[in-house]
N, C-alpha and C positions, 0 to 999 in steps of 0.2 A: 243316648243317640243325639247328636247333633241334626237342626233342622235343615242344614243344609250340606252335602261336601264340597272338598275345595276344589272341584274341578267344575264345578255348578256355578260358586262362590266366582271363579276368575271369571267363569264367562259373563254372569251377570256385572261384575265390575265393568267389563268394557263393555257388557250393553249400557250402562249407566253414562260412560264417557259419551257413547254416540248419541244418547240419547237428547242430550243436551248439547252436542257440539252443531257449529255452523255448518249446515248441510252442504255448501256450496265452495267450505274452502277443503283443499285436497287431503286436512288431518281426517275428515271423514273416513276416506279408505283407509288410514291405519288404523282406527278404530272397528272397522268390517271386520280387519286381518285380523286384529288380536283377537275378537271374540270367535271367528270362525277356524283359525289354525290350518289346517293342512286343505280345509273345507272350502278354503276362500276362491274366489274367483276373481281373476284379473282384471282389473275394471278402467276407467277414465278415469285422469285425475283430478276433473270437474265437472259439475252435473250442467248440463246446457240442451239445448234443443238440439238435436240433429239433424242434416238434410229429410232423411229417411229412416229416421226415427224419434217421432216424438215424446210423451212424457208417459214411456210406458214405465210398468216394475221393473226392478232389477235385482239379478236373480239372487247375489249377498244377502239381500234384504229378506226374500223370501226363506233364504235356507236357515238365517236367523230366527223368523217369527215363528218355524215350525218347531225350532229346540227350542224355542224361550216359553211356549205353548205347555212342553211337556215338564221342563224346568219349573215352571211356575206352578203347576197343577202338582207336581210332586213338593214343592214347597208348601202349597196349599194344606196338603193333605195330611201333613207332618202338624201345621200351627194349628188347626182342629184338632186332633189327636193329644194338642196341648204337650207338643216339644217344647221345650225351655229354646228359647232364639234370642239373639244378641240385637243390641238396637240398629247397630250396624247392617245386619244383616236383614233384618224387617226392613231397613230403609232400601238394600236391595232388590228386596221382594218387591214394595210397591214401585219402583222403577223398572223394573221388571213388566209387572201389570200395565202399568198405565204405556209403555210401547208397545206390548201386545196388542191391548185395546184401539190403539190407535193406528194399529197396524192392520186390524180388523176390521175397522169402521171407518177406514182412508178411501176405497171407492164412492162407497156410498156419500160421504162426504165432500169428495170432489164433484160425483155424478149432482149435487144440491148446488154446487161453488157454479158448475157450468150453468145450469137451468137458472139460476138466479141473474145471471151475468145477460144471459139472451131475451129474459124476458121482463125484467129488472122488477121483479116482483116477488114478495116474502113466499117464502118455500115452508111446508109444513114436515114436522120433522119427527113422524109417526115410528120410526125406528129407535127413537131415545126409550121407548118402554123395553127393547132389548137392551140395548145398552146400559137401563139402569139393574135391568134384571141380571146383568154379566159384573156388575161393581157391587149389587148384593152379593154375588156369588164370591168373589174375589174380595174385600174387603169388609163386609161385615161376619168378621171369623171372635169366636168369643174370645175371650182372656188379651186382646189385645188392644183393646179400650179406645183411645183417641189417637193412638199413634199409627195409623195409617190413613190415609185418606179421606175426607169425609164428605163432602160434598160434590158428589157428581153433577150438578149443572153446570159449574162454574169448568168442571174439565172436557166437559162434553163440548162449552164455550170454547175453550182455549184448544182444545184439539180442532172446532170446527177452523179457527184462527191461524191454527198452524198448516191447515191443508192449505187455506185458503192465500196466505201468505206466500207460501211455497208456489203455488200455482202461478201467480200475478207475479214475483220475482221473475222464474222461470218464465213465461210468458213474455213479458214485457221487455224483460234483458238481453239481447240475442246476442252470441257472439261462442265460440271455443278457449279463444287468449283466455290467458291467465288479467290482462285486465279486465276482460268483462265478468270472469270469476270472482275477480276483490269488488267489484262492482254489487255485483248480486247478493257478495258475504255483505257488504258495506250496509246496502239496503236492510239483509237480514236482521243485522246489528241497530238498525236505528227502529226496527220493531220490536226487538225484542231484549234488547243490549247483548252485551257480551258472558251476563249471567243469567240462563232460561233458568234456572233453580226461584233464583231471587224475585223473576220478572213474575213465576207462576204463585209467587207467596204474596208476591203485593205490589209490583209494577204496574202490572198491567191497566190500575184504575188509575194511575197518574201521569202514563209517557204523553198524554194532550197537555201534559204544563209544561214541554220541553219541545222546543220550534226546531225544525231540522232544515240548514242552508244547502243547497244543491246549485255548487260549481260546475263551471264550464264549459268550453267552445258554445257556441252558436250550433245545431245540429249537430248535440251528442245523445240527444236523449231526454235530457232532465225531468222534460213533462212528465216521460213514461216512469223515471224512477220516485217521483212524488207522488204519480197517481198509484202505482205497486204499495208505495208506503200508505198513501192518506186509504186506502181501501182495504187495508189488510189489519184495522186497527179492532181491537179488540171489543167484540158486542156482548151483553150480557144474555143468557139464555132462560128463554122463562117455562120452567117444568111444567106448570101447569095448563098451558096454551101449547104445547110443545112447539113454539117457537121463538125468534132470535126478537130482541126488544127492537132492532132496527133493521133496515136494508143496505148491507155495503154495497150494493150496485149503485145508489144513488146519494152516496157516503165522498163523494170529492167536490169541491167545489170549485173550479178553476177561475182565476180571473189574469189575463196578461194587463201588466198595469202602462205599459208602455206604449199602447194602442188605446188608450182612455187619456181625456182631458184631469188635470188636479180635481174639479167640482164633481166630476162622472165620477172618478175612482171614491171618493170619498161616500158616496150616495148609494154607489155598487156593494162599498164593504158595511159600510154604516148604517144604510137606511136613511130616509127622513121624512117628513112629518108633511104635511101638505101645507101648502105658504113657505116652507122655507127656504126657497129661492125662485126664481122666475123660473115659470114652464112646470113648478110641483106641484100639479094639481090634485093628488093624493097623496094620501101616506104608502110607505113603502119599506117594507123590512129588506133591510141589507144584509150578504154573506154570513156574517159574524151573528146576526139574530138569527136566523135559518138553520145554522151549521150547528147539527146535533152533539151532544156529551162523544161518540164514537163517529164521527164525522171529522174532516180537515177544509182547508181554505188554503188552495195553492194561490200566492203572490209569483206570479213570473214576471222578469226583468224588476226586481226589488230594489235594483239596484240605479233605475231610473224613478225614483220616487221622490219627489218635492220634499225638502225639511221639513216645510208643517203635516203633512201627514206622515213621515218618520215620528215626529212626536207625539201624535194621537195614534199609533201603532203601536209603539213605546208603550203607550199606558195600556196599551190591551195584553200587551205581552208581562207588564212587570204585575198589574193587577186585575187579569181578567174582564177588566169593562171598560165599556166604552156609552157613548150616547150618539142617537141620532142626529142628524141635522134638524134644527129649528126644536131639541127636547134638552130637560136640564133633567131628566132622571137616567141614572146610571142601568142599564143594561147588563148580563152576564154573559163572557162567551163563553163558552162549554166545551168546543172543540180543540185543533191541534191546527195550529199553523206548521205549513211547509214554505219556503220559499226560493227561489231562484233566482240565478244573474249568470250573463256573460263577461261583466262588469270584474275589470279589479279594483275588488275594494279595498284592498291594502294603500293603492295609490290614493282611490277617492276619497280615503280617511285623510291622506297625508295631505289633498288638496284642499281640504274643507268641503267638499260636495257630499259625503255622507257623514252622517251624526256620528260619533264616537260609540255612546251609551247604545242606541238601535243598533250598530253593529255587535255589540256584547252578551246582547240579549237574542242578537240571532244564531251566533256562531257555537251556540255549546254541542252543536251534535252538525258536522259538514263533511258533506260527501260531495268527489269530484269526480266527473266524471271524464272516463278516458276521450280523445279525438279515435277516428276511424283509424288516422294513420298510425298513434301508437299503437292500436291492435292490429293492425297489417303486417308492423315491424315484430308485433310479436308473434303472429301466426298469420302465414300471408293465405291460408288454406280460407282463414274467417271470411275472404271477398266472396267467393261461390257461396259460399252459405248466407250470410247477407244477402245478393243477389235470390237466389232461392226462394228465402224466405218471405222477399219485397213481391219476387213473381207470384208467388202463390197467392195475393190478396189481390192480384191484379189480371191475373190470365189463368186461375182454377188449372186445370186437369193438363193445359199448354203449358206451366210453369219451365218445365225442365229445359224447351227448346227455345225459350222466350232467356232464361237463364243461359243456355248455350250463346246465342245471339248476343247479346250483352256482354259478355267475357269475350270474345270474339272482338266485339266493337271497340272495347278497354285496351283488351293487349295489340289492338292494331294503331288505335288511333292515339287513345293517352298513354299507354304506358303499365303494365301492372308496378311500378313503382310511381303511379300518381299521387302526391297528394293527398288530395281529396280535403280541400280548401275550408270548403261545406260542409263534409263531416259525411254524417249515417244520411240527413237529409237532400245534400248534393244525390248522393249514391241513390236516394231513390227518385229523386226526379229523371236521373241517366234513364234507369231502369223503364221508367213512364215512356222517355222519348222515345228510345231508341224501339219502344212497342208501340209508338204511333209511328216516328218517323225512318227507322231504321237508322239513326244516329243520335249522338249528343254532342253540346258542343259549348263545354264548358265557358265562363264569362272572360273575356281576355282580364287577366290582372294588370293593374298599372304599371309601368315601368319601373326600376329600382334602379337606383346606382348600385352597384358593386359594393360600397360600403353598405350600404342598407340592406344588399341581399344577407352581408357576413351576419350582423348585429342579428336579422332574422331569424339566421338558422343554428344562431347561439342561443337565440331567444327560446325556440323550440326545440332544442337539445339535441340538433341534427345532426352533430360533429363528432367524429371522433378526438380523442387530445393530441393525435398527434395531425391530421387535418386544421385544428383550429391552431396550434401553432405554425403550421406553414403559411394559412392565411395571414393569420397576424404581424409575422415576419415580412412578409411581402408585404402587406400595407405601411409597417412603418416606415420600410424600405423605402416605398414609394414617394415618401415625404423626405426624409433624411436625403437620398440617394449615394447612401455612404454606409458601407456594412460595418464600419468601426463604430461610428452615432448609434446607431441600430441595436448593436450589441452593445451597448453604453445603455439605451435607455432601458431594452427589456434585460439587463445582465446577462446578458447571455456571451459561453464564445464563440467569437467572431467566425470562425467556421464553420459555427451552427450555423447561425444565422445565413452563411452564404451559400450552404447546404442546400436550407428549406427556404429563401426564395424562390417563388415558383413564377417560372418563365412568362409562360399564358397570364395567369393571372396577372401578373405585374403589367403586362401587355395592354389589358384592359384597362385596370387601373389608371393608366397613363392615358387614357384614350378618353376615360370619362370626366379629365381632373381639367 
């Protein structure tokens, strides 16, 4: 008798795929499908907040944990009994278990994720004496020695990490487009990488030696997805106290470095010594001495940072230490740097304004984040939900007519194909005024020439290819004033060219030359 059949055997393989896949990019639901078969339920094809629905179950999930329940315990029962099992298929078993288990202990878990988040204080975790008594039950089975799991704090750790991950992604990321979904997978991926297998063998006590860069417009987010990441980092669990060695509610350390003087930023992240500059009248531990083993240090705007602190960053990044102001003993930092810019630093390397080496040491792991307008263009439904989601922290139980108002005021006055210059941040100040004042009324932008509109919106990938060639045409045009020249310099022929110059345009053109 075999310890398992193969219809047991398929399903648990794609519980194994899912189990380890990125919750938030859309191969999830064909991972549902295959394990569920005719059972599945048509679902979204990425996980996000809803207007009017937020981060409840979903039902795939549950129709899953109830046969992986019964699968598992029939597996159980067979490797007691002392069936002959293949390694392959033990290693289904415990894959198997530990998504049950954490399928089981996912309320309870978030219901600890929330209370700690409100009250920002260590939660006692008086439920791990079930939970260990559910991984005796499940994996201390005789005759299978070391080959299945063995250390239940260290999972009971990393399940807490994964609720809690999930939640602050989810949370913080708001949007339906499929860019705010690469967004949240992005995030997922810089907790955990792209192998949960590998991360849960032995990543997890090293991704603080690995600095994550966060690109991007001006109001897209980036705070929110550095703070999603610096809070979601993995805490050690200690069985004996049943509780977490640290608090991730007070696990991020922010500093904008671009609203600090060179001498402030350095004393901020450093610390220093009392005498070691005018006005130090004590000593003082800085970010980096503070900032626990599962703690982070967000750097925002990184990319306005003085050379000489590029270089004493440099050595915190290449060798973990750094020294106070006014101290000649070396210090450890222990945590994980995040950092941010709206800056390009492609140019500012090529200008000489950023270090080479500090940018190499930042970029091994960078995530960019979308503008508002690419998820508009990709789902122009994300505006009301955005909106929604700004009212609700702003006008409680009015949200919906404060949101009606608001879209009202957009599609009358700006346009729902505005912009949105500012980003997610613009969109929420709208949202502010237009609840005090019953309008908004965006900042007039500078003038452009015409040339400087085109370059703009090639800049920002506005164009279609064949729009940007009629523009382009017309502007040679405009210089040349000869469609034979014209079509000489872009090759082109000449009855293209006379095709796609465009009247108007050309009109203008002439008018601002």
């Amino acid at each position: 008798m075999l310890a398992i059949n193969d219809a047991d055997r398929a399903f648990l393989q794609a519980v194994s795929k899912l189990a380890y896949c990125n919750p938030f990019l859309p191969e999830r639901i064909e991972y549902e499908r295959d394990a569920l078969g005719e059972d599945f339920s048509e679902a979204e094809p990425v996980w996000s907040i809803r207007v009017n629905d937020p981060e409840r179950p979903r039902a795939n999930l549950a129709k899953i944990s109830a046969r992986l329940e019964l699968v598992c315990n029939s597996f159980r029962k067979r490797l007691v009994e002392g069936t002959p099992v293949t390694e392959s298929d033990l290693e289904l078993y415990e894959t198997g278990v530990l998504f049950w288990l954490y399928r089981k202990y996912e309320e309870t878990l978030h219901a600890a994720i929330v209370a700690e988040l409100e009250t920002k204080s260590e939660a006692r975790f008086d439920f791990y004496a079930d939970f260990q008594r559910d991984w005796q039950h499940y994996f201390h089975i005789p005759d299978t020695g070391s080959r299945l799991a063995q250390d239940p704090a260290h999972m009971f750790a990393s399940f807490f990490q994964l609720r809690r991950a999930f939640h602050l992604i989810f949370r913080y990321i708001v949007g339906t487009s499929m860019p705010a979904a690469k967004l949240r997978a992005a995030a997922w991926q810089s907790i955990f990488t792209h192998d949960m297998r590998r991360y849960r063998k032995m990543l997890y006590e090293r991704m603080g030696d690995i600095t994550t860069l966060i690109t991007g417009a001006s109001g897209t987010g980036k705070e929110l997805v550095a703070r999603a990441i610096g809070m979601s980092r993995y805490i050690p669990f200690d069985a004996k106290r049943k509780g977490f060695t640290g608090n991730f509610s007070i696990a991020f350390h922010p500093l904008n470095l671009s609203a600090l003087p060179s001498t402030l930023i350095e004393s901020e992240l450093f610390g220093h010594r009392r005498g070691a500059f005018t006005g130090a009248l004590e000593d003082r531990r800085g970010w980096l001495d503070i900032c626990q083993p599962w703690g982070s240090v967000f750097l925002d705007e990184v990319g306005d940072l003085d050379s000489s602190i590029q270089v004493k960053l440099l050595r915190v990044l290449q060798s973990r230490t750094f020294q106070p102001l006014g101290e000649t003993k070396d210090r450890i930092f222990q945590g994980k740097i995040i950092a941010a810019t709206n800056r390009d630093l492609a140019a500012a390397l090529h200008k000489g304004d950023f270090r080479t080496d500090f940018y190499y040491r930042l970029c091994s792991d960078v995530i960019v984040t979308p503008s508002l307008r690419e998820q508009l263009r990709e789902s122009p439904q994300v505006l009301r939900e955005m909106i929604i989601f700004l009212a609700r922290s702003l006008a409680g139980p009015e949200a919906e007519e404060l949101a009606d108002d608001v879209e009202r005021w957009i599609e009358k006055n700006l346009g729902l194909d505005y912009a949105w210059p500012g980003n997610f941040r613009e969109l929420e100040q709208c949202v502010r005024s237009v609840l005090i004042r019953e309008e908004y009324h965006p900042p007039r932008a500078p003038t452009h020439t015409v040339r400087e509109q085109l370059i703009a919106s090639i800049a920002d990938g506005g164009l279609t290819a064949e729009e940007l060639l009629t523009q382009y045409c017309t502007l040679i045009y405009s210089q040349t004033r000869s469609y034979e020249e014209t079509a000489r310099r872009l090759k082109l022929d000449r009855r293209t060219v006379r095709k796609k110059v465009d009247a108007r345009l050309l009109a203008r053109l002439r008018e601002k030359s």
